[in-house]
DSSP file (Angstrom, degrees, kcal/mol; ACC not computed):
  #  RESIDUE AA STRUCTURE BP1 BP2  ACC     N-H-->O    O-->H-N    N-H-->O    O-->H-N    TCO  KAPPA ALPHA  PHI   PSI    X-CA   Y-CA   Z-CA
    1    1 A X              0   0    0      0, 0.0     3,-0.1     0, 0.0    16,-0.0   0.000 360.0 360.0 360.0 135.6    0.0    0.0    0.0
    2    2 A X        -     0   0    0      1,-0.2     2,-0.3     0, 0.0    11,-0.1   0.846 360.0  -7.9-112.7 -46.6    1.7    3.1   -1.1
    3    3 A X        -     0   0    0     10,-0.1     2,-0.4     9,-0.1    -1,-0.2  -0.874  47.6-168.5-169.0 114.4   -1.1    5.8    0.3
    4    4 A X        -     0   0    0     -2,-0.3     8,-0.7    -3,-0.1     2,-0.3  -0.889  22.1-166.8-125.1 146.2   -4.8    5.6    2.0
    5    5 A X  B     -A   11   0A   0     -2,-0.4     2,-0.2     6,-0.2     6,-0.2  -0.898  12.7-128.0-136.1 142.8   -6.1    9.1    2.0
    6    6 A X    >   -     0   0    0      4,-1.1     3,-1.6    -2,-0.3     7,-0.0  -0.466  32.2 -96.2 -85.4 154.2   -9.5   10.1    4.2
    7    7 A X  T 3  S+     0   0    0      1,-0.3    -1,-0.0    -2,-0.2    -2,-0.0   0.653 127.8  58.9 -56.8 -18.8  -12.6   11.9    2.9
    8    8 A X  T 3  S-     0   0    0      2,-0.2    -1,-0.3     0, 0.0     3,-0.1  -0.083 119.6-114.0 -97.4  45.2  -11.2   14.4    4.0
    9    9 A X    <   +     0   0    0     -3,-1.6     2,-0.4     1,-0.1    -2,-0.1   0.703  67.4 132.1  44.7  19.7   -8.3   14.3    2.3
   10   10 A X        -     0   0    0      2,-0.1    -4,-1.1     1,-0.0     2,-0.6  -0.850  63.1-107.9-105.8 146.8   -5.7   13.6    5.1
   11   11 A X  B     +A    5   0A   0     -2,-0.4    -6,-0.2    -6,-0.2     3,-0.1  -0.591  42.7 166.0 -92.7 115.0   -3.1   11.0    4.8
   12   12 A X     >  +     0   0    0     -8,-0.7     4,-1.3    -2,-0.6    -1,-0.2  -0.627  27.2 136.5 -97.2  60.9   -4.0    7.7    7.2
   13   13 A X  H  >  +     0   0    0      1,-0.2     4,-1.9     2,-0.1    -1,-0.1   0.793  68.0  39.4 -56.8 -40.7   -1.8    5.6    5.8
   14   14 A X  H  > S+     0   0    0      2,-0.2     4,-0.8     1,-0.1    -1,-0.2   0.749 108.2  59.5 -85.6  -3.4   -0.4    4.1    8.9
   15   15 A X  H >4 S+     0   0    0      2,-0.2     3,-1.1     1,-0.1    -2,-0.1   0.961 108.7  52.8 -66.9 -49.7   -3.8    3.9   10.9
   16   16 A X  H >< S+     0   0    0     -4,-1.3     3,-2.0     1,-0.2    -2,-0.2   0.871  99.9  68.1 -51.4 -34.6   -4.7    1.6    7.5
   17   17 A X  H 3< S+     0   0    0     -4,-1.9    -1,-0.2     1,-0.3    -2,-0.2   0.860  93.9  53.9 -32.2 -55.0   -1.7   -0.3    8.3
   18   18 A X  T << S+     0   0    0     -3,-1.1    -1,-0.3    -4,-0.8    -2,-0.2   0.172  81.4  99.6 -79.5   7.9   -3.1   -1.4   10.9
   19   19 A X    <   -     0   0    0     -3,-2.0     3,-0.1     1,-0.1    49,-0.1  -0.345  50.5-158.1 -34.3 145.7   -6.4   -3.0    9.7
   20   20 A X  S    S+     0   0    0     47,-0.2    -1,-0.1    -2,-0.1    48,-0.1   0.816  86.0  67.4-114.1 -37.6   -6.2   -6.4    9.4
   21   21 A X  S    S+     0   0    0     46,-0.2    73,-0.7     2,-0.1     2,-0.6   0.328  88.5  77.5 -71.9  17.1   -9.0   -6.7    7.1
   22   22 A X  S    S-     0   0    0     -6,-0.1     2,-0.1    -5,-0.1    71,-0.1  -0.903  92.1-115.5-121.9 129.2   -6.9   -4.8    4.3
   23   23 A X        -     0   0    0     -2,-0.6     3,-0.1     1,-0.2    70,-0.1  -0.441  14.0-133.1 -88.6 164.5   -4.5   -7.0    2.7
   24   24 A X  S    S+     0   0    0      1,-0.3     2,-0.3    -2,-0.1    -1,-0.2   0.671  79.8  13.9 -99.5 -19.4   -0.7   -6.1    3.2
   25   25 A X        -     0   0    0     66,-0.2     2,-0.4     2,-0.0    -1,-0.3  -0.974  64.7-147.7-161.8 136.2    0.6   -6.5   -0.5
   26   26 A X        -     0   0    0     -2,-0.3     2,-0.8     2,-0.1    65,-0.1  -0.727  15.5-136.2-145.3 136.0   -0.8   -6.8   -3.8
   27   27 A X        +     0   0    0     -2,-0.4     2,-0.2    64,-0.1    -2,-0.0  -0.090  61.8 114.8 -37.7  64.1    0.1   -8.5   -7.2
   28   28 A X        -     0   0    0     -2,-0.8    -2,-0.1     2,-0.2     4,-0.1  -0.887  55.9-144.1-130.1 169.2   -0.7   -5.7  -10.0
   29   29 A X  S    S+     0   0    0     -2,-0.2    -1,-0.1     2,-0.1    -2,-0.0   0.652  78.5  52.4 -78.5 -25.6    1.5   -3.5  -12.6
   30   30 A X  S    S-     0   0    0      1,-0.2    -2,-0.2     0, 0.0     2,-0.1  -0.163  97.7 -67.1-110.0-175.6   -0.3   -0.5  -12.3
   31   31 A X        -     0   0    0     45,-0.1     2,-0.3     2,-0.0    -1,-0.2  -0.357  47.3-158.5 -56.1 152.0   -2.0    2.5  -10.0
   32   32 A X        -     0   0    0     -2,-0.1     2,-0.3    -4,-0.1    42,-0.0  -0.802   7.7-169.6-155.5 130.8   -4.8    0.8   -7.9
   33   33 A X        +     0   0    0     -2,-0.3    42,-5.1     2,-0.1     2,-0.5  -0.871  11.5 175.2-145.0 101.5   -7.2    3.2   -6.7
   34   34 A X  E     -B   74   0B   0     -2,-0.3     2,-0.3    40,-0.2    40,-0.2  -0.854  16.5-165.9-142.3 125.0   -9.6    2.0   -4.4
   35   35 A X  E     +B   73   0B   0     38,-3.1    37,-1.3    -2,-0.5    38,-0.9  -0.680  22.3 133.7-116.6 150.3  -12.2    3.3   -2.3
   36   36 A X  E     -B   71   0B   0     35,-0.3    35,-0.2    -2,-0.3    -2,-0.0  -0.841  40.5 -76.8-179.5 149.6  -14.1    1.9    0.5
   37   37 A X  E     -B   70   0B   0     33,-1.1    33,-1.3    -2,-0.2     2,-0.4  -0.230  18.7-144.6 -92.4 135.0  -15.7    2.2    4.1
   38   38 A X  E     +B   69   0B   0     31,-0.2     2,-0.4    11,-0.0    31,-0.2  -0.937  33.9 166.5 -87.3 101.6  -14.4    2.1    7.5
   39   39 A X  E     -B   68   0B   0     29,-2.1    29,-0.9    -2,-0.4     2,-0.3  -0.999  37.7-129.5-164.9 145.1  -16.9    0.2   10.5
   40   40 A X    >   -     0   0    0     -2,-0.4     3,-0.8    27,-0.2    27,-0.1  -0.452  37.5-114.9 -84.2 137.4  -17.0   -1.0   13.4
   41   41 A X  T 3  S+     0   0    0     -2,-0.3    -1,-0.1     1,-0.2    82,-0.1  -0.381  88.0   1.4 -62.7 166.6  -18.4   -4.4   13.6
   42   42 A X  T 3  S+     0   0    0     80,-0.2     2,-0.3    -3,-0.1    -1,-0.2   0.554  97.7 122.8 -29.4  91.0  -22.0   -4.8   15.6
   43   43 A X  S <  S-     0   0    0     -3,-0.8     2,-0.2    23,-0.0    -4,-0.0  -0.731  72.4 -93.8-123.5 171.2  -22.3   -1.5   16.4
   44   44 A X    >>  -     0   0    0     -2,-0.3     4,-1.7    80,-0.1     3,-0.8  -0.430  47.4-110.2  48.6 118.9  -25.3    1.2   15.7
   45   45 A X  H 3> S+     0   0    0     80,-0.3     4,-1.5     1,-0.2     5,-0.2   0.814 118.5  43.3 -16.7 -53.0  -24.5    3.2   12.5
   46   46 A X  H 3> S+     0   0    0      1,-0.2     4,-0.6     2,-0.2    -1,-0.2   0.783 120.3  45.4 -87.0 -13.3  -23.7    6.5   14.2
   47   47 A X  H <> S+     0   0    0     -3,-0.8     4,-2.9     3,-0.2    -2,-0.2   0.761 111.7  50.8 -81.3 -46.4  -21.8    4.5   16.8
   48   48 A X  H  X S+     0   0    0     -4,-1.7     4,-1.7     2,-0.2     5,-0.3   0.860 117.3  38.9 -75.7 -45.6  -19.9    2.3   14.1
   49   49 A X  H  X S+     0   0    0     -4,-1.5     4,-2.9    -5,-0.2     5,-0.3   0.827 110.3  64.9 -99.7   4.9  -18.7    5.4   12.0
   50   50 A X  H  X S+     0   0    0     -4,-0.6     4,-2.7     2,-0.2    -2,-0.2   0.976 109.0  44.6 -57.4 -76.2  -18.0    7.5   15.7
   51   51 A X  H  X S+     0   0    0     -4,-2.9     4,-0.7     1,-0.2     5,-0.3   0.840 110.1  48.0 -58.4 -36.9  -15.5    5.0   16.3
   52   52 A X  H >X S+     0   0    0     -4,-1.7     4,-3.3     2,-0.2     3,-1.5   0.973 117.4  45.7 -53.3 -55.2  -13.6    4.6   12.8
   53   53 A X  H 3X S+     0   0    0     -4,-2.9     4,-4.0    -5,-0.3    -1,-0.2   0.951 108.0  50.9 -64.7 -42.2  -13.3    8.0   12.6
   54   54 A X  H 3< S+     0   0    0     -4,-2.7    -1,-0.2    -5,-0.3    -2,-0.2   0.765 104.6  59.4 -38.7 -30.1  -12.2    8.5   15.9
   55   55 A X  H X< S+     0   0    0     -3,-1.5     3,-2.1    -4,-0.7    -2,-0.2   0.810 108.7  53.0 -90.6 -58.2   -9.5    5.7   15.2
   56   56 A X  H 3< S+     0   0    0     -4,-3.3    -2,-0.2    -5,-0.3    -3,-0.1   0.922 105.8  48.0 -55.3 -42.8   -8.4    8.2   12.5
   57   57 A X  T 3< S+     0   0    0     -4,-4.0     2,-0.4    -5,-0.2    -1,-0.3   0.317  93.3  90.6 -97.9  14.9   -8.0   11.1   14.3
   58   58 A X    <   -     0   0    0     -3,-2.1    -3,-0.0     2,-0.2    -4,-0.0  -0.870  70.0-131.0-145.3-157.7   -6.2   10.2   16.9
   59   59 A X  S    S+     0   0    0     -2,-0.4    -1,-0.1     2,-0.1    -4,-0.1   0.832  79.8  96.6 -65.8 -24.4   -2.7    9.9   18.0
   60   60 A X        -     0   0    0      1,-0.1    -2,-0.2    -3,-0.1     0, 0.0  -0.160  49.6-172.0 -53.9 126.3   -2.9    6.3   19.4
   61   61 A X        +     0   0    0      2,-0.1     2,-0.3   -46,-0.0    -1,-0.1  -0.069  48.2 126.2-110.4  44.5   -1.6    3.6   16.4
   62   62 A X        -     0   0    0     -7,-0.0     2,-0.5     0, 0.0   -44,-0.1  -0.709  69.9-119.2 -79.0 129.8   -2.8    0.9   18.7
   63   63 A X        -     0   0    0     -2,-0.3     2,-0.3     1,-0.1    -2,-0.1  -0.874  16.9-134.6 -96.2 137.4   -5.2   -1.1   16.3
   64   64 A X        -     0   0    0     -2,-0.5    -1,-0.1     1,-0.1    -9,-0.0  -0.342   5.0-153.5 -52.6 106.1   -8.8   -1.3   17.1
   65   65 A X  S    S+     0   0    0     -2,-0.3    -1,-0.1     1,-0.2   -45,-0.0   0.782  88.5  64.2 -82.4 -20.6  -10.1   -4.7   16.7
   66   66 A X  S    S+     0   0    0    -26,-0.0    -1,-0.2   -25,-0.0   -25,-0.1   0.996  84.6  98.5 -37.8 -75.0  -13.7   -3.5   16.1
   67   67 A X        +     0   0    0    -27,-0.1   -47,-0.2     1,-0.1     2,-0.2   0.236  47.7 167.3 -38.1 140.0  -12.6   -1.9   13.3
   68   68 A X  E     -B   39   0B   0    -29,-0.9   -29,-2.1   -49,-0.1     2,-0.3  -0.904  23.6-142.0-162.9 149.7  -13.0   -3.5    9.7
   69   69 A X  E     -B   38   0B   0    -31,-0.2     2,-0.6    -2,-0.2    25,-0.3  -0.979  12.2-165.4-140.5 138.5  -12.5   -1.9    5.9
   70   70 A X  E     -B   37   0B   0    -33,-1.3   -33,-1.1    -2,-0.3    25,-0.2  -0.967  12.3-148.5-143.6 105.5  -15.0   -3.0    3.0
   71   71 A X  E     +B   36   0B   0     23,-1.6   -35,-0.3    -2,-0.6     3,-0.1  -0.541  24.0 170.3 -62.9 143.9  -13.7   -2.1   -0.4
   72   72 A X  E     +     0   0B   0    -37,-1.3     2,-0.2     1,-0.3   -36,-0.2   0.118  61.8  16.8-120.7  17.4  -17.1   -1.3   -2.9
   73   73 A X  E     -B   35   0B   0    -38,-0.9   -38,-3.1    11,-0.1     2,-0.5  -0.760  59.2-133.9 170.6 133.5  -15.2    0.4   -6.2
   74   74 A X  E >   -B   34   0B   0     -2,-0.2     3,-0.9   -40,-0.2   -40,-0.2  -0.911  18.0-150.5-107.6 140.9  -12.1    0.7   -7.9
   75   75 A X  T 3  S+     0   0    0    -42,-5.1    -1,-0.1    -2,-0.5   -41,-0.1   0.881  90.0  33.2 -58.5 -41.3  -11.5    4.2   -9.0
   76   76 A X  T 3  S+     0   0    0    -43,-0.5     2,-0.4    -3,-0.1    -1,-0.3  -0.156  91.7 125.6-110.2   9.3   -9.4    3.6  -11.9
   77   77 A X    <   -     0   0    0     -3,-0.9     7,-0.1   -44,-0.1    -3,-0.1  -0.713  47.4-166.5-107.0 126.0  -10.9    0.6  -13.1
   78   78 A X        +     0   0    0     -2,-0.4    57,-0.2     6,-0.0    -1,-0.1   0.790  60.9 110.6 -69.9 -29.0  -12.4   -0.3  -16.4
   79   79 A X  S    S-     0   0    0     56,-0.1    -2,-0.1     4,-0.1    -5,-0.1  -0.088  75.1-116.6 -37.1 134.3  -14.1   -3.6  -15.0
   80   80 A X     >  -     0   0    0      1,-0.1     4,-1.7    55,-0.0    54,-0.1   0.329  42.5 -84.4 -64.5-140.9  -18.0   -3.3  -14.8
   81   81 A X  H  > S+     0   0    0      2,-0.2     4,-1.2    52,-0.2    52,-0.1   0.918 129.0  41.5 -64.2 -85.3  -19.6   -3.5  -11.2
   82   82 A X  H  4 S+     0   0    0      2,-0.2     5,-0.4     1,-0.2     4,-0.3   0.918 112.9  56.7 -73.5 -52.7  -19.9   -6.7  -10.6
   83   83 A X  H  4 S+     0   0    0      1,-0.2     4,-0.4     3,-0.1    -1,-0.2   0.951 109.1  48.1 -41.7 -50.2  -16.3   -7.5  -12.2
   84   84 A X  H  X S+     0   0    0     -4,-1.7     4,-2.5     2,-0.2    -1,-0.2   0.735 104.9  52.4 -66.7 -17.5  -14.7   -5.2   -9.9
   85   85 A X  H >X S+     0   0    0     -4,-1.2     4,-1.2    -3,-0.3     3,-0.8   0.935 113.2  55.4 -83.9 -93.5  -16.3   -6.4   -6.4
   86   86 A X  H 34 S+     0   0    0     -4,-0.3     4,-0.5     1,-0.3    -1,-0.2   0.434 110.0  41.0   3.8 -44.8  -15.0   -9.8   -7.8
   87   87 A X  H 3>>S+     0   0    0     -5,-0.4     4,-1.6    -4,-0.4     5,-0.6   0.917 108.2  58.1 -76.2 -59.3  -11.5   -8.7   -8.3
   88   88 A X  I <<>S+     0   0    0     -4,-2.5     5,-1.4    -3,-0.8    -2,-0.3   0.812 104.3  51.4 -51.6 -25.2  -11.3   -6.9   -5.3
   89   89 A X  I  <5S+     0   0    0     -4,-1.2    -1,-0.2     3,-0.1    -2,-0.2   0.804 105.2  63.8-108.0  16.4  -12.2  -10.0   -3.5
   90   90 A X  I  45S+     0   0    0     -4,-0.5    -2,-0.2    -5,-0.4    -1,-0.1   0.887 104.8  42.4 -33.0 -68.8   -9.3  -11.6   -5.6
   91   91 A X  I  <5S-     0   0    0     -4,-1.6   -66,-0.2   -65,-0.1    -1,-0.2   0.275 129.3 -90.5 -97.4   0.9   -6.9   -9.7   -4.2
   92   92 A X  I   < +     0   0    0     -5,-0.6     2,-0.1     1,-0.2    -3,-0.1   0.605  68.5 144.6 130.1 -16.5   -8.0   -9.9   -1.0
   93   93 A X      < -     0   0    0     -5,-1.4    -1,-0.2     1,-0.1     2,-0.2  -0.399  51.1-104.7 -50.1 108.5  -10.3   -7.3    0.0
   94   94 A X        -     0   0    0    -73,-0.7   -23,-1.6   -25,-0.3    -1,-0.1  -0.514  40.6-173.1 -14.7 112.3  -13.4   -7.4    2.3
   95   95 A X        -     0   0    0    -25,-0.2   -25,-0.1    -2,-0.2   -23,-0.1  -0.317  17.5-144.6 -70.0  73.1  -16.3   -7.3    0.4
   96   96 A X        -     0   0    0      1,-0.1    27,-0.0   -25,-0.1     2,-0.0   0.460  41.7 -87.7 -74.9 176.8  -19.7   -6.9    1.7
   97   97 A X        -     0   0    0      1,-0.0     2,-0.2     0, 0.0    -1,-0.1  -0.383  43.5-160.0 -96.5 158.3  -22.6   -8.9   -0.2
   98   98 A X        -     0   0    0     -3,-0.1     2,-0.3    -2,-0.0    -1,-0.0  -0.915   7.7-148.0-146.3 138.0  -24.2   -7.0   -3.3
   99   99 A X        -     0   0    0     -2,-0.2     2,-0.4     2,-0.0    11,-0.0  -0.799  14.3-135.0-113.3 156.9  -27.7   -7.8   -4.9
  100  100 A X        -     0   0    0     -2,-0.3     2,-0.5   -18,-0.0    -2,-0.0  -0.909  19.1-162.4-102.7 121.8  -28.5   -7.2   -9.4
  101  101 A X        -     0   0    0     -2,-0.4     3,-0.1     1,-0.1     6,-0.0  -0.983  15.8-172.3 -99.4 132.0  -31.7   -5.5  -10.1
  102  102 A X  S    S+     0   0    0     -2,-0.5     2,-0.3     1,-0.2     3,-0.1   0.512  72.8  20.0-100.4   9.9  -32.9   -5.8  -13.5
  103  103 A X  S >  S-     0   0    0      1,-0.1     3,-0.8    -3,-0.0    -1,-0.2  -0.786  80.7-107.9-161.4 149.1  -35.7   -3.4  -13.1
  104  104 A X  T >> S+     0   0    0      1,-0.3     3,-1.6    -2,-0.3     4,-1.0   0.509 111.3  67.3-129.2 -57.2  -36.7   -0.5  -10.7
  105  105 A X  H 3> S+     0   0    0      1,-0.2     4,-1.6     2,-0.2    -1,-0.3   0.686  95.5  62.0 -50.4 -15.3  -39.4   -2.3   -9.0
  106  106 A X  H <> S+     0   0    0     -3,-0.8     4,-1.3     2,-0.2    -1,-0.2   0.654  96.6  61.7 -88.0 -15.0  -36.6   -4.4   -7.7
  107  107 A X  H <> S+     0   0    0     -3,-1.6     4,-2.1     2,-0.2    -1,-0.2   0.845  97.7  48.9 -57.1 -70.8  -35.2   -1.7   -6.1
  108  108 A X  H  < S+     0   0    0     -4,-1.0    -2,-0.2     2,-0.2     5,-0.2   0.761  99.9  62.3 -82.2 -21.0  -37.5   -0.9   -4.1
  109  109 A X  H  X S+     0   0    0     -4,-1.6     4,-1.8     1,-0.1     3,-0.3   0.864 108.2  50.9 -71.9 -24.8  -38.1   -4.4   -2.6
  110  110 A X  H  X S+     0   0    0     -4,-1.3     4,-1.6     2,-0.2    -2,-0.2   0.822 105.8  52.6 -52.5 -37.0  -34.2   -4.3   -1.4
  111  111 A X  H  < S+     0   0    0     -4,-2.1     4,-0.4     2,-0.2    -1,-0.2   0.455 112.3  47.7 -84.5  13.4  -34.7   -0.9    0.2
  112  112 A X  H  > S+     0   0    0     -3,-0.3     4,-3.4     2,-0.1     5,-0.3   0.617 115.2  42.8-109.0 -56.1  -37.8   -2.6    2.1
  113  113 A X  H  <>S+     0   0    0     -4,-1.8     5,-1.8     1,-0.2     6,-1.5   0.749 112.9  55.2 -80.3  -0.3  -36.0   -5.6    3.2
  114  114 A X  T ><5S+     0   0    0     -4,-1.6     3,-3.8     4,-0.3    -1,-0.2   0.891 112.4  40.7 -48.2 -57.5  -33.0   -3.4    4.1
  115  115 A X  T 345S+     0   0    0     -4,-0.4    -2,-0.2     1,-0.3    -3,-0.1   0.762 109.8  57.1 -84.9  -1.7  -35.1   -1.2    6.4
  116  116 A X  T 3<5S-     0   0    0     -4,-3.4    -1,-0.3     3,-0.0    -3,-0.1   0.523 122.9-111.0 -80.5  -4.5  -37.0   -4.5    7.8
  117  117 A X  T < 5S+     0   0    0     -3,-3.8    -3,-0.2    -5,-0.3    -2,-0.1   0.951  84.2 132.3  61.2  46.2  -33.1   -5.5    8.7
  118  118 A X      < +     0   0    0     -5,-1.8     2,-0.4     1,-0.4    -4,-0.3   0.686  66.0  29.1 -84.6 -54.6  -33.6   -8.2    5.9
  119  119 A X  S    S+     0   0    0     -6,-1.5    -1,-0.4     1,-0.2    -2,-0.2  -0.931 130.2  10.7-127.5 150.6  -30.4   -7.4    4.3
  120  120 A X  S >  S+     0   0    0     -2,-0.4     3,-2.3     1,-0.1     5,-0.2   0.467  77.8 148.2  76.3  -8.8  -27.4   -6.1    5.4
  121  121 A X  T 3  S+     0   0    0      1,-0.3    -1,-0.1     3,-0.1    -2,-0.1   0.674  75.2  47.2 -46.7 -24.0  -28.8   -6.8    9.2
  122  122 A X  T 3  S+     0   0    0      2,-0.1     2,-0.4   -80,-0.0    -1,-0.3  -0.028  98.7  92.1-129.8  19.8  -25.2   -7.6   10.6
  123  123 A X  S <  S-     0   0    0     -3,-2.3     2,-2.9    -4,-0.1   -78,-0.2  -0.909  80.3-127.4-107.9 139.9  -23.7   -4.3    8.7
  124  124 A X        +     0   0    0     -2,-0.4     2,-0.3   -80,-0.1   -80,-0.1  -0.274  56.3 150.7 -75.2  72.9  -23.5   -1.0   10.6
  125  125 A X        -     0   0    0     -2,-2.9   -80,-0.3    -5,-0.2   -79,-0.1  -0.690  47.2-178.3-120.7 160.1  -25.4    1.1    7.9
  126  126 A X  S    S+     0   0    0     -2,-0.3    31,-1.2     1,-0.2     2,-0.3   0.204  82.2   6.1-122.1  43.5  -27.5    4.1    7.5
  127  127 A X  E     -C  156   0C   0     29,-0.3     2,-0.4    30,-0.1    29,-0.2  -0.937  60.0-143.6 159.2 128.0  -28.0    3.8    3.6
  128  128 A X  E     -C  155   0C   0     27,-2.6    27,-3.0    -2,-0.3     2,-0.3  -0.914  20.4-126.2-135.4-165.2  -27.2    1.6    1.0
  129  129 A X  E     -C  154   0C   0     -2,-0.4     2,-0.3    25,-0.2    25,-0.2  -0.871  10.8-162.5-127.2 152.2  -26.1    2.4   -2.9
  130  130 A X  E     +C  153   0C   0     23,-1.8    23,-2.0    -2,-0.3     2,-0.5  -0.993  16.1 175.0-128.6 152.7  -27.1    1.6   -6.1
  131  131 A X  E     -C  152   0C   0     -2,-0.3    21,-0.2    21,-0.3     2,-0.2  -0.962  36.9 -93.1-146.2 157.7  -25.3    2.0   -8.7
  132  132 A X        -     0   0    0     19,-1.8    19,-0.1    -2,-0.5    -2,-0.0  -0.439  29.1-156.6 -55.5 116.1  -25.1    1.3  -12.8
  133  133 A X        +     0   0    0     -2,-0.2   -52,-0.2   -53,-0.1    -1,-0.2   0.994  67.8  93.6 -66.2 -70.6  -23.3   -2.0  -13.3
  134  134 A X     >  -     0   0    0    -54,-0.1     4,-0.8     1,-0.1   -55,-0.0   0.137  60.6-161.3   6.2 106.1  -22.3   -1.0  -16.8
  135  135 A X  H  > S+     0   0    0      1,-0.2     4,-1.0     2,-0.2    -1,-0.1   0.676  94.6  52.0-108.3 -22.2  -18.8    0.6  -16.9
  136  136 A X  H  > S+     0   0    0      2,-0.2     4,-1.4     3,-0.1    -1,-0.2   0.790 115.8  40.6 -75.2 -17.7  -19.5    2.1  -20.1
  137  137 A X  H  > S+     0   0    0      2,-0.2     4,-1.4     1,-0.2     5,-0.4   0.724 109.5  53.0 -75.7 -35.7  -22.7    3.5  -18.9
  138  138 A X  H  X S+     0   0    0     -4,-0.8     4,-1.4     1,-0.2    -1,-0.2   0.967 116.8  44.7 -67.3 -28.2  -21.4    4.5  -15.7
  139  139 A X  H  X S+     0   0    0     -4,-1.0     4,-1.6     1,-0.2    -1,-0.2   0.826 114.4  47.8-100.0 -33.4  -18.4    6.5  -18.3
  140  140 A X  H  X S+     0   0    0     -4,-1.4     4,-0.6     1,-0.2    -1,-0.2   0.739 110.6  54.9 -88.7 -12.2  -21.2    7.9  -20.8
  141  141 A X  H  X S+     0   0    0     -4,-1.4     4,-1.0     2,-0.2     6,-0.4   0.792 108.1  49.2 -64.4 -51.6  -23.2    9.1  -17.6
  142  142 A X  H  < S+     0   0    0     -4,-1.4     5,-0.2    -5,-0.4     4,-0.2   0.693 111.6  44.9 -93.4 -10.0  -20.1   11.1  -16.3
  143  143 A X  H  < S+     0   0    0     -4,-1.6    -1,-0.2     2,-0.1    -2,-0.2   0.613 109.9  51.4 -98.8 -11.7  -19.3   12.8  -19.3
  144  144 A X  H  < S+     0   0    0     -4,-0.6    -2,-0.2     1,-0.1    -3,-0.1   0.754 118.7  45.8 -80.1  -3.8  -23.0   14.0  -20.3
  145  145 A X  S  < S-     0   0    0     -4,-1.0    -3,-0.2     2,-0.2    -1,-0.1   0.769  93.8-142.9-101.8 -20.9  -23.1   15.3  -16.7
  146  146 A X  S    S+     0   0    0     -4,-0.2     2,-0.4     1,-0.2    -3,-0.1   0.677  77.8  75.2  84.9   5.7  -19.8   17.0  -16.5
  147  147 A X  S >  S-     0   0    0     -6,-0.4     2,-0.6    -5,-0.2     3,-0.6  -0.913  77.9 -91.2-146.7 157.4  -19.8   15.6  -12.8
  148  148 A X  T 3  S+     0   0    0     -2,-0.4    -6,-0.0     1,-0.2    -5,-0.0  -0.915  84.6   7.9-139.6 146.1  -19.2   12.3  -11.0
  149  149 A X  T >   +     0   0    0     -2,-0.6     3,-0.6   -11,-0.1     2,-0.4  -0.013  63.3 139.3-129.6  72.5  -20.5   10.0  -10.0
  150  150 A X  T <  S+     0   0    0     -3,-0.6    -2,-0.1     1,-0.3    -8,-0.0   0.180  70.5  76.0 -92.5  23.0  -24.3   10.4  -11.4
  151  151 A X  T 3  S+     0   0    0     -2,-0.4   -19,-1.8   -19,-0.1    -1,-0.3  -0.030  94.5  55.8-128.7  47.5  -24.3    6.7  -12.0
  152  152 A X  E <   -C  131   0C   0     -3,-0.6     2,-0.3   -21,-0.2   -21,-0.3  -0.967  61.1-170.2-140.0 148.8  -24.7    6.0   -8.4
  153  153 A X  E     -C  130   0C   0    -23,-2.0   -23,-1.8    -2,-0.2     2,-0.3  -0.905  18.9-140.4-153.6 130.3  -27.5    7.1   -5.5
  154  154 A X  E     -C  129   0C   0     -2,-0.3     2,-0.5   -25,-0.2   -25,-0.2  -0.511  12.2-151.4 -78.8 131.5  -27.2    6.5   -1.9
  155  155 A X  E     -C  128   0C   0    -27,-3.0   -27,-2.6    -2,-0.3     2,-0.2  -0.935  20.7-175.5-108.0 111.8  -30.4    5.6   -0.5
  156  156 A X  E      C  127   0C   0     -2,-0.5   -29,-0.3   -29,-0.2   -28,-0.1  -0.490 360.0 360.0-103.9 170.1  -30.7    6.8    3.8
  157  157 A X              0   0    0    -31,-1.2   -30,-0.1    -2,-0.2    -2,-0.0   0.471 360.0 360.0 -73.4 360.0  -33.3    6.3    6.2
């Protein structure tokens, strides 16, 4: 791992170090760009991301055993959706479970059995995403919008 960067743009690289769930070396030629979530195992959502962040900001590099990292997307990647979650758990990577809709309606019966604690029950979340499998869609999406990532939408409570 060369550099793991916060949403707020400050470099925790050695805090990541210390994750277990993040694997310590991996077998490609290129830049790897890869983004993913920080949570504390059975906790509360606001409790679960209280602690990560906490973990992040402070001085202690004692690692936190709560604590857990779940890649969902590579940045830089040409691989559709479902290809990249696949790779990523290739190389080694946490990956939490992901469902395919093929039509809208379908949509909305995950975001029902989400909020019934149907899916996802044993994740700390307040939200899940959907996003365009397609990686040529996701690419012809972010240049008619001029913006990224509009071939994704967090869904909250």
């Amino acid at each position: 791992m060369e550099k793991a960067i916060s949403r707020k743009g400050h470099d925790v690289t050695e805090k990541i170090k210390t994750i277990k769930s993040i694997p310590r070396e991996i077998s490609i030629r290129s830049n790897f760009v890869v983004r993913g979530e920080l949570f504390a195992k059975e906790e509360e959502p606001a409790t679960s991301q209280r602690i990560a962040s906490g973990y992040l900001r402070s001085k202690s590099y004692e690692p936190n055993q709560k604590i857990t990292f779940a890649a969902f997307q590579i940045i830089n990647g040409n691989c559709n959706q479902y290809e990249s979650l696949n790779y990523l758990r290739k190389l080694g990577f946490s990956v939490l479970e992901s469902y395919q809709a093929n039509r809208t309606s379908q949509i909305e019966t995950y975001r029902q059995a989400w909020r019934s604690k149907k899916l996802f029950a044993d994740i700390p979340t307040d939200g899940i995403v959907i996003k365009i499998n397609s990686r040529k869609l996701q690419l012809l999406r972010e240049k008619s919008y001029s913006c990224y990532p509009f071939w994704q939408m967090a869904i909250k409570y």
